[in-house]
C-alpha positions, 0 to 999 in steps of 0.5 A, spaced: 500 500 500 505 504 501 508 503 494 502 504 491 501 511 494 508 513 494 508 512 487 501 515 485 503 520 490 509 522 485 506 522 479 501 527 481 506 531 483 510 531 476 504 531 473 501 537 477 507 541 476 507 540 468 505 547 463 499 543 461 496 541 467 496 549 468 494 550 461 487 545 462 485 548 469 485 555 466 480 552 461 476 548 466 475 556 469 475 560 462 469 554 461 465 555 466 466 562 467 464 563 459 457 557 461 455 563 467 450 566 464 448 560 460 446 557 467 444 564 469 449 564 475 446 560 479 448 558 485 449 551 482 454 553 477 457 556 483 458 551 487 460 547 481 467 550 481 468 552 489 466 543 491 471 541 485 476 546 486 476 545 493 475 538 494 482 537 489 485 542 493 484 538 499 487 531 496 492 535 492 496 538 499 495 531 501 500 528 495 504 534 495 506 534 503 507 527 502 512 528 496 515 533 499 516 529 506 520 524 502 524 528 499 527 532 504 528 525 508 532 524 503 536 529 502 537 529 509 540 522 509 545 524 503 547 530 508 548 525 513 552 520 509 556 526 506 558 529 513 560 521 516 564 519 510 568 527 511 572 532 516 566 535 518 563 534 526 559 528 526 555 531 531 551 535 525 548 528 523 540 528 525 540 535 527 534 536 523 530 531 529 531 537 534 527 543 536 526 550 533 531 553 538 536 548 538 537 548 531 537 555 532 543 555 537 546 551 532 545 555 526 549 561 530 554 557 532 557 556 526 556 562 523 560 566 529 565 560 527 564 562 520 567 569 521 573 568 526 574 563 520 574 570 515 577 574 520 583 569 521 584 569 514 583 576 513 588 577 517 593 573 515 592 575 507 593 583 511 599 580 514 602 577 507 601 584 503 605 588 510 610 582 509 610 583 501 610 591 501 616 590 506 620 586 502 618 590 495 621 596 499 628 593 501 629 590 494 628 598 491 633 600 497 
């Protein structure tokens, strides 16, 4: 069964996110927008579009949701896989299963890391420029 869904669910991702698909719901709306005064507006050819929009809208968030899920699963292992076969901190791996908060201190970790890298490297780019004007004033002398 869930091969069954995980594979329905796929092909109505692709298929809802084709141009073609975009170009029939915009007729299906061109079409009953055109049939108005045809049924003389009633509340029936309202209900038509609204039940039928609603009803795949409900499913659709459904589908989507599950694609998505699966998809950002398997990034996730991709990632993890890639940070346990580096020099990277394993210490990264399932992060994603913590809270908001935690992941937040995390993320302002490494970015503070992240600028001592940048200063440390600025400083020893500024630090090569002093010794090269040095040495470029000693071979004028």
């Amino acid at each position: 069964m869930e091969k069954l869904f995980t594979k329905i669910a796929n092909w109505v991702a692709h298929v809802a996110g084709l141009p073609p698909t975009f170009a029939i719901c915009c007729a299906i709306i061109v079409v009953w927008a055109v049939s108005g005064p045809y049924f003389g507006f009633s509340d029936t050819w309202q209900l038509v579009i609204n039940t039928g929009t609603t009803i795949i809208t409900f499913l659709m968030v459904f589908l989507i949701q599950n694609t998505q899920n699966r998809d950002g699963a398997a990034i996730q292992a991709k990632l993890d896989e890639l940070i346990r076969v580096s020099r990277a901190h394993n210490h990264f791996i399932g992060i994603e299963h913590l809270t908001e908060s935690e992941v937040e201190e995390i993320r302002s970790k490494c970015e503070r890391a992240a600028r001592r890298h940048d200063q440390k490297i600025a400083a020893t780019a500024a630090k090569k420029a002093t010794a090269q004007k040095r040495g470029a004033k000693k071979q004028a002398a």
